[in-house]
Backbone as JSON Lines, residues from 0, in Angstrom:
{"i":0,"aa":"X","n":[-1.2,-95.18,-16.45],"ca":[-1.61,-93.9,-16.97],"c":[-0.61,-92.87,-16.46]}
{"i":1,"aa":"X","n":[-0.05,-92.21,-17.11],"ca":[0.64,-90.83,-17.12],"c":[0.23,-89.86,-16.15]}
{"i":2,"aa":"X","n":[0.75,-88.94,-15.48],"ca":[0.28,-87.92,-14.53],"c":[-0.03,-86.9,-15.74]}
{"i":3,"aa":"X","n":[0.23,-87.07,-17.03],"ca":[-0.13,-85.84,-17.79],"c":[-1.29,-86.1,-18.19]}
{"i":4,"aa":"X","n":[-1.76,-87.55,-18.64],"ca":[-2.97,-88.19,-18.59],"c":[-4.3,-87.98,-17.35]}
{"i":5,"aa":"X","n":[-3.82,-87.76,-16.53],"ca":[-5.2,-88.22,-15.57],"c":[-4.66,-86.78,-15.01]}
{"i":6,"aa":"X","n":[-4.11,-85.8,-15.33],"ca":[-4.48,-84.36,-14.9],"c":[-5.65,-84.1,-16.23]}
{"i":7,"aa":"X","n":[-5.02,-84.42,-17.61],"ca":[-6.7,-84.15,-18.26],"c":[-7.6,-84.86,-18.44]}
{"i":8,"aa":"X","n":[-7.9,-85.92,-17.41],"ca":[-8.76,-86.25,-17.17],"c":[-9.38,-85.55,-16.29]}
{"i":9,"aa":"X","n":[-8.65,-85.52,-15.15],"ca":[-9.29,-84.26,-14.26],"c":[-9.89,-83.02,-14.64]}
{"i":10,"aa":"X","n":[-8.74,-82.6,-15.61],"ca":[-9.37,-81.19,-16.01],"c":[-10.29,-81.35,-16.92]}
{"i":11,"aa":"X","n":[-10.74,-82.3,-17.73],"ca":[-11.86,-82.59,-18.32],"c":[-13.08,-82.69,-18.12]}
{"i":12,"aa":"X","n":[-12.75,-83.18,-16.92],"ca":[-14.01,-83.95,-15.64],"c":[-14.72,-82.36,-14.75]}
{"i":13,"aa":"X","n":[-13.49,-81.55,-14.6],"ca":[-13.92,-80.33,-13.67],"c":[-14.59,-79.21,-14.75]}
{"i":14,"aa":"X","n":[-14.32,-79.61,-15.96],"ca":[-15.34,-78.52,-17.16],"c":[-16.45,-78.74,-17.17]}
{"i":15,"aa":"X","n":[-16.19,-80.43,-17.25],"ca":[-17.84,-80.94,-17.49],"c":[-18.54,-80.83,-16.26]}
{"i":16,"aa":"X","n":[-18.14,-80.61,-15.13],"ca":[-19.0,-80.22,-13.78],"c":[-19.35,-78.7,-14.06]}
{"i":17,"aa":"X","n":[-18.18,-77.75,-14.35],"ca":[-18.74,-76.45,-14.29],"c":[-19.9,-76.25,-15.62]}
{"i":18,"aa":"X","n":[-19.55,-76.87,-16.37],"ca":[-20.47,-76.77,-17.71],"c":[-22.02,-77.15,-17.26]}
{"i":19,"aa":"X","n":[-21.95,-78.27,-16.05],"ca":[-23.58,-79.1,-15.61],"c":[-24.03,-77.89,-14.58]}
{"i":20,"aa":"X","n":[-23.28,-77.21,-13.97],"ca":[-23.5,-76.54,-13.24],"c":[-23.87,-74.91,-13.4]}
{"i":21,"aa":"X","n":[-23.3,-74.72,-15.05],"ca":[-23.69,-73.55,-15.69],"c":[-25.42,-73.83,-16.21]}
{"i":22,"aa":"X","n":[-25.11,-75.14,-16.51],"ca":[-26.59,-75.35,-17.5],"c":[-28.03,-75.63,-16.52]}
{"i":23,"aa":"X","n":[-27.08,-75.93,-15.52],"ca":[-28.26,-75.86,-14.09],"c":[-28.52,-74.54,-13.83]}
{"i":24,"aa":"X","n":[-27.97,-73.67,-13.43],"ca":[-28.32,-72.32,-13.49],"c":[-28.93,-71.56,-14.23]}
{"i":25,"aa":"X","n":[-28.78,-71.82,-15.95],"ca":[-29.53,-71.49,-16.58],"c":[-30.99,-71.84,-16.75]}
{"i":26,"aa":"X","n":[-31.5,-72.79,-16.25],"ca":[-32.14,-73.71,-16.57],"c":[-33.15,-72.94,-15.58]}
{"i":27,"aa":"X","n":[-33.02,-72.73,-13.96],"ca":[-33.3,-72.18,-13.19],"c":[-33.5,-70.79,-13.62]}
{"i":28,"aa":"X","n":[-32.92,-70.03,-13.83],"ca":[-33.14,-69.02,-14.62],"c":[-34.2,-68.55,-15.84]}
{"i":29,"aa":"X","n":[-33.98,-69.65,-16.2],"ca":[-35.42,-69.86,-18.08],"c":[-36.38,-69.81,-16.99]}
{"i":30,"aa":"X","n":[-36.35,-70.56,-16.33],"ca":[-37.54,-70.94,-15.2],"c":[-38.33,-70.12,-14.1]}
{"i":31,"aa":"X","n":[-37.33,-69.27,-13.56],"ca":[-37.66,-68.06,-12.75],"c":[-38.11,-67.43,-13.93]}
{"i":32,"aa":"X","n":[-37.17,-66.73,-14.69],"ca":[-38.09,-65.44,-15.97],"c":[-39.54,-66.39,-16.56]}
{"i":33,"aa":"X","n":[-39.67,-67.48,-16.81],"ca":[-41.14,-67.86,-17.38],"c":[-42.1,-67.92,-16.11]}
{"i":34,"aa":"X","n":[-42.01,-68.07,-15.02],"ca":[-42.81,-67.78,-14.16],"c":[-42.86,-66.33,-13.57]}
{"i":35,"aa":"X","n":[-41.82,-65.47,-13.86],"ca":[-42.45,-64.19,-13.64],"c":[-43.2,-63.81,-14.85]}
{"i":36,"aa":"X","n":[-42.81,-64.01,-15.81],"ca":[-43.82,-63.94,-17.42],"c":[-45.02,-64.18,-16.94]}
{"i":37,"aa":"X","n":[-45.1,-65.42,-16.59],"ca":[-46.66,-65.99,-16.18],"c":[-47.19,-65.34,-15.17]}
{"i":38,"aa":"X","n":[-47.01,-65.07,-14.28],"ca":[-47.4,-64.19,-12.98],"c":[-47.71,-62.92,-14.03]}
{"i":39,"aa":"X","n":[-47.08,-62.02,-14.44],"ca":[-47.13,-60.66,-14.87],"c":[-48.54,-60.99,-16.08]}
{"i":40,"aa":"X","n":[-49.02,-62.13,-16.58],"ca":[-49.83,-62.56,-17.43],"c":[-50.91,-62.2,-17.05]}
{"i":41,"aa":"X","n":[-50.97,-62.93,-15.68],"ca":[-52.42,-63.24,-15.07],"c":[-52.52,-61.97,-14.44]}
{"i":42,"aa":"X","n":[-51.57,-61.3,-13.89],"ca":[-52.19,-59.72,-13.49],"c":[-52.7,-58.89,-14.63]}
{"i":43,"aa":"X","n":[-52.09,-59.26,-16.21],"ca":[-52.34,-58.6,-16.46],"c":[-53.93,-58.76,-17.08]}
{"i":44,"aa":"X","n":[-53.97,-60.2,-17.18],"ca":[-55.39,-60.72,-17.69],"c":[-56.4,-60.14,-16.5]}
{"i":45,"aa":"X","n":[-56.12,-60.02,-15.07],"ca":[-56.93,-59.67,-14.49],"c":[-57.29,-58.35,-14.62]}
{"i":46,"aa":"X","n":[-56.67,-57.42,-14.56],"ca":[-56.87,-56.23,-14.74],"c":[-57.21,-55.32,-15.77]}
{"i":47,"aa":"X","n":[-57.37,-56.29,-17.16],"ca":[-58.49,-56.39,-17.94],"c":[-59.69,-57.14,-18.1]}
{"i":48,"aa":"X","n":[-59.56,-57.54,-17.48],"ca":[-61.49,-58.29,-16.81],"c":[-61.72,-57.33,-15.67]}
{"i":49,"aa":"X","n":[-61.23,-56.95,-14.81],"ca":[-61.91,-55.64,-13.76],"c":[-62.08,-54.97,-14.67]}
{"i":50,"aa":"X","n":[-61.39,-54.01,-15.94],"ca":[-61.7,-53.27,-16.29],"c":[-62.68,-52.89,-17.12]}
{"i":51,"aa":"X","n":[-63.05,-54.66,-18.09],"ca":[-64.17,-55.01,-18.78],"c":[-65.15,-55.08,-17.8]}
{"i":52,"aa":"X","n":[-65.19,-55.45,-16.57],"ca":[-66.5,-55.57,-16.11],"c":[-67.25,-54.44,-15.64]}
{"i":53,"aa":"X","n":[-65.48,-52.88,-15.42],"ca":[-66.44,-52.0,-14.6],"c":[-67.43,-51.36,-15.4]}
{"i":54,"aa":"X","n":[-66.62,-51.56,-17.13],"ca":[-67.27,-50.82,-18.14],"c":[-68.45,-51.25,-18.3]}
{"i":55,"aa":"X","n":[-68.51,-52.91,-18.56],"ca":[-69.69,-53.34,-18.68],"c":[-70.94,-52.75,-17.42]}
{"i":56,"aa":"X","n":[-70.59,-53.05,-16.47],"ca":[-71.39,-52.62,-15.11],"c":[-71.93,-50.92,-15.28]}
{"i":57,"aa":"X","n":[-70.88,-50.1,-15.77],"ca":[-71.16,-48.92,-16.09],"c":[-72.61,-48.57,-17.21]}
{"i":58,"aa":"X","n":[-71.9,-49.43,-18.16],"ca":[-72.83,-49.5,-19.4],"c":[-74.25,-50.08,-18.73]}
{"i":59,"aa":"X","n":[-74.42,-50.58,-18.2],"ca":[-75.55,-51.61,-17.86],"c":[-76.42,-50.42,-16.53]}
{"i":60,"aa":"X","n":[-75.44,-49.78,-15.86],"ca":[-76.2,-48.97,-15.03],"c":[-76.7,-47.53,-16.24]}
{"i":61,"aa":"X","n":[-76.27,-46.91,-16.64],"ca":[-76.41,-45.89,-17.91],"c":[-77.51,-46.71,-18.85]}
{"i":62,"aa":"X","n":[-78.07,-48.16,-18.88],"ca":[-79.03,-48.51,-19.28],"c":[-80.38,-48.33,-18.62]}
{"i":63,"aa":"X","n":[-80.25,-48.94,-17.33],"ca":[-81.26,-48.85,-16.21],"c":[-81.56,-47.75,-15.6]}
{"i":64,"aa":"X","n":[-80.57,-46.7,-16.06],"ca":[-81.18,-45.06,-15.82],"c":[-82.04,-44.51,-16.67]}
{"i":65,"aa":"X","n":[-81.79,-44.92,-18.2],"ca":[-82.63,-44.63,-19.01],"c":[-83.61,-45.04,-19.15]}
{"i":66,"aa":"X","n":[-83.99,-46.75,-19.18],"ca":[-85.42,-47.43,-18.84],"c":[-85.83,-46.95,-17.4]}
{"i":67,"aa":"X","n":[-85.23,-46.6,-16.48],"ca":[-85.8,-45.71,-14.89],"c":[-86.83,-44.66,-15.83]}
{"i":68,"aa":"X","n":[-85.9,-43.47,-16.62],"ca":[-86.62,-41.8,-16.83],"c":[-87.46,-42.55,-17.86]}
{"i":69,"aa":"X","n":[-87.34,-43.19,-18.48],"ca":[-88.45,-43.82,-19.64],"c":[-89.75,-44.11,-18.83]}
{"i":70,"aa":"X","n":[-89.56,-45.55,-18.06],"ca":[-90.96,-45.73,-17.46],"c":[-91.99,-44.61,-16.64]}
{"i":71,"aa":"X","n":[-90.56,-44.06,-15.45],"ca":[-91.6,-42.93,-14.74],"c":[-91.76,-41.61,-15.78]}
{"i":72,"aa":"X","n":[-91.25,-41.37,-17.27],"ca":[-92.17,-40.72,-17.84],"c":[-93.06,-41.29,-18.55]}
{"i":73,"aa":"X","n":[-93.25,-42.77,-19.01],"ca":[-94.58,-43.66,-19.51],"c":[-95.95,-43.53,-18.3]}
{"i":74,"aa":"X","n":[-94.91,-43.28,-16.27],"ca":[-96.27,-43.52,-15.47],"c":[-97.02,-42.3,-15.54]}
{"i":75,"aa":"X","n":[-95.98,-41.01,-15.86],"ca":[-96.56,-39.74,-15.48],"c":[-97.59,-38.9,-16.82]}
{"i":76,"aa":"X","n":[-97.16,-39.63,-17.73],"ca":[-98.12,-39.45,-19.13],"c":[-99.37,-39.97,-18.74]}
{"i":77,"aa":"X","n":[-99.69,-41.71,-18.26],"ca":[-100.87,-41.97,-17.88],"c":[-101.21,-41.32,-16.85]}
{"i":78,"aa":"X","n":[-100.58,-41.2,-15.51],"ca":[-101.03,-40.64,-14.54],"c":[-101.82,-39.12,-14.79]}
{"i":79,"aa":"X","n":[-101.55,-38.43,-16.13],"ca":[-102.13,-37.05,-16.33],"c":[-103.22,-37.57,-17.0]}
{"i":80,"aa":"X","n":[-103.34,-38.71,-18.05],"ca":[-104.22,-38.8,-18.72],"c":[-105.64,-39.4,-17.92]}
{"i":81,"aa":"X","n":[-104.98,-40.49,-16.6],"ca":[-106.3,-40.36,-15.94],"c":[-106.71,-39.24,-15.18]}
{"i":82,"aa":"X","n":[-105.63,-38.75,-15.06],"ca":[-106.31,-37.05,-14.23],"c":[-107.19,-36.31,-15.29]}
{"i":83,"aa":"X","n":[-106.96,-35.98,-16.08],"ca":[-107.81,-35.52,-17.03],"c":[-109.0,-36.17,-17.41]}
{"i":84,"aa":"X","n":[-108.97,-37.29,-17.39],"ca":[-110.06,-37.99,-17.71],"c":[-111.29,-37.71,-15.97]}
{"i":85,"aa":"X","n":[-110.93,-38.04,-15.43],"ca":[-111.51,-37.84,-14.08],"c":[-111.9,-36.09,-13.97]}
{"i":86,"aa":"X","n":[-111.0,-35.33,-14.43],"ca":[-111.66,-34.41,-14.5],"c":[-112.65,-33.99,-15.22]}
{"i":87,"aa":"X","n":[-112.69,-34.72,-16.59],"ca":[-114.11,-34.95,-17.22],"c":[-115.83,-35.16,-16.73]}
{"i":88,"aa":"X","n":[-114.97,-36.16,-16.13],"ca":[-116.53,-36.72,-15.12],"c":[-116.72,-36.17,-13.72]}
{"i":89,"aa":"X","n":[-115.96,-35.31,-13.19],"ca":[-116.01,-34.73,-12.21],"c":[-117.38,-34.09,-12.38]}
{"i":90,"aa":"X","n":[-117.31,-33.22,-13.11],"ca":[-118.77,-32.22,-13.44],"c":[-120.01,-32.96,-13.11]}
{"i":91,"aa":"X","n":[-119.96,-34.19,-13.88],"ca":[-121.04,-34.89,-14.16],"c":[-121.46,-36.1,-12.58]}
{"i":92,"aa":"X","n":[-120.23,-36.24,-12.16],"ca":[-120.46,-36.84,-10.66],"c":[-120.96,-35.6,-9.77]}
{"i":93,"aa":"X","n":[-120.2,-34.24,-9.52],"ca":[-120.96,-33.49,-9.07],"c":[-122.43,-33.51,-9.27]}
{"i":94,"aa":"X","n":[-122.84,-33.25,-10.68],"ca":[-124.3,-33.32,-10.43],"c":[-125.42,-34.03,-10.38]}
{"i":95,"aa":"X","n":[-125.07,-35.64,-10.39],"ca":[-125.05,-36.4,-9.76],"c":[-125.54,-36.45,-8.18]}
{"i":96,"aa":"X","n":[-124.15,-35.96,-7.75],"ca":[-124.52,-35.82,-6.42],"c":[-125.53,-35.09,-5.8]}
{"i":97,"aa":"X","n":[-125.49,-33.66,-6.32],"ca":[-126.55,-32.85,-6.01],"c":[-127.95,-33.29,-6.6]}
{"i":98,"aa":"X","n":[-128.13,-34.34,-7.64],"ca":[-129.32,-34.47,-7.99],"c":[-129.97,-35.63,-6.3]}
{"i":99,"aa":"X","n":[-128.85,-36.33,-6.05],"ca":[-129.31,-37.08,-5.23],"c":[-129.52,-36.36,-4.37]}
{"i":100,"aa":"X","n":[-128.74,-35.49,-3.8],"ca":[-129.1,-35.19,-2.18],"c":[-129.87,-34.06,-2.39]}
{"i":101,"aa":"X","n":[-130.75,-33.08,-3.62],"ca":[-131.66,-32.82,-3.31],"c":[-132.88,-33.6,-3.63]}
{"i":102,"aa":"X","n":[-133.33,-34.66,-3.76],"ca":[-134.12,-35.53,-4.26],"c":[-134.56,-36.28,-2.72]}
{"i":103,"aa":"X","n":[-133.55,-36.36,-2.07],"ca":[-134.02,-37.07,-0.65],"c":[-134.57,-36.05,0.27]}
């Protein structure tokens, strides 16, 4: 073989290393950027589920405030209506009473 021969072999041989060695780098590279992709994913998936949940949680407390003023105004409607009612029979327990304790 020729020295003009087996220099391009050499120099053939040293492309195809820098060429394996470019495509290794790249490769590493695809690889770093798709795992920061993926990382930047899941933050971002997370930080729309905190944000769905605070709403939801929000929504759900703004529910239980309203069934809160609902019921204690359902207790305070009855609570007048037995007051009133008791004040009905008040009269009539009064005299009641006085029938008894002047009778003894």
């Amino acid at each position: 073989m020729s020295l003009e021969a087996i220099q391009k072999v050499t120099e053939a041989e040293q492309a195809a290393r820098e060429r394996r060695a470019e495509a290794a780098e790249e490769a590493k590279r695809i690889v770093a950027d798709a795992e920061r992709a993926g990382r930047q994913l899941i933050a971002d998936a997370r930080a729309k589920a905190e944000q769905e949940a605070k709403a939801m949680l929000a929504m759900a407390e703004a529910r239980a405030g309203q069934e809160t003023e609902q019921t204690l105004a359902d207790n305070a409607a009855q609570c007048e209506a037995l007051k009133k009612d008791a004040r009905k029979r008040l009269d009539k327990a009064a005299g009641l009473i006085v029938g008894r304790v002047g009778s003894s």
